[in-house]
C-alpha positions, -999 to +999 in steps of 0.1 A: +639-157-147+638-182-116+618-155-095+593-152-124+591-191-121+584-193-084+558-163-089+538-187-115+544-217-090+528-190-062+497-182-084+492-214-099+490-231-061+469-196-049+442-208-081+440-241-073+435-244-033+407-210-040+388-236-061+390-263-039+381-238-007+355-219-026+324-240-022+327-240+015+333-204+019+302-196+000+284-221+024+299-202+054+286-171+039+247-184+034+251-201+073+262-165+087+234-150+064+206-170+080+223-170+113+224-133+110+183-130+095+168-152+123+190-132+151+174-100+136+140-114+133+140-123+171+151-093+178+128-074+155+151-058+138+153-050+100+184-049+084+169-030+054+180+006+050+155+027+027+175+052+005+149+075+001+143+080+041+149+120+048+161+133+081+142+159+100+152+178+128+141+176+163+129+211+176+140+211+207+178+193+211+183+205+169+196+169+162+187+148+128+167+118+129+152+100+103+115+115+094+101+078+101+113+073+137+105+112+142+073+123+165+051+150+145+033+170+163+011+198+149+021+189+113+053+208+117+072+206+147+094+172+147+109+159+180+134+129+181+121+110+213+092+113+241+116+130+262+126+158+237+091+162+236+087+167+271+114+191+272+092+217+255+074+240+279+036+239+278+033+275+258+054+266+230+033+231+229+006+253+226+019+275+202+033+252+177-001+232+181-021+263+169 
């Protein structure tokens, strides 16, 4: 009985300091927010992630990028970067071209 006492005491004293603390931990929330918006638009990132973005794979080092950061060339041949598409020799270029 006296632990089940102390327990209430615990939570009752848990409820009441949360409500008092609550308001400024939601402000620290929205401050971090913006901080963290106006960092990402200097930087130029976007924190958005699209669901419905599909991955594609690069033709020469086989690994999965997403299909809008992906370099099409020839309507079907994908490459992850500039450099993957440099890889490529000149006669496959060609042949996935045409």
């Amino acid at each position: 009985m006296k632990y089940l006492v102390i327990a209430a005491l615990v939570v009752l004293v848990f409820v009441l300091v949360y409500r008092r603390v609550r308001p400024y931990l939601e402000l620290f929330q929205k401050i971090t927010g913006a901080a963290a918006s106006v960092r990402d638009s200097e930087t130029g990132r976007s924190r958005k992630v699209t669901g419905g973005n599909k991955l594609r794979r690069c033709v020469a080092c086989e690994t999965w990028v997403p299909a809008d950061r992906a370099i099409t060339v020839g309507g079907s041949s994908v490459y992850c970067s500039r450099g993957c598409l440099e890889k490529v020799p000149a006669k496959r270029k060609d042949k996935l071209a045409g």
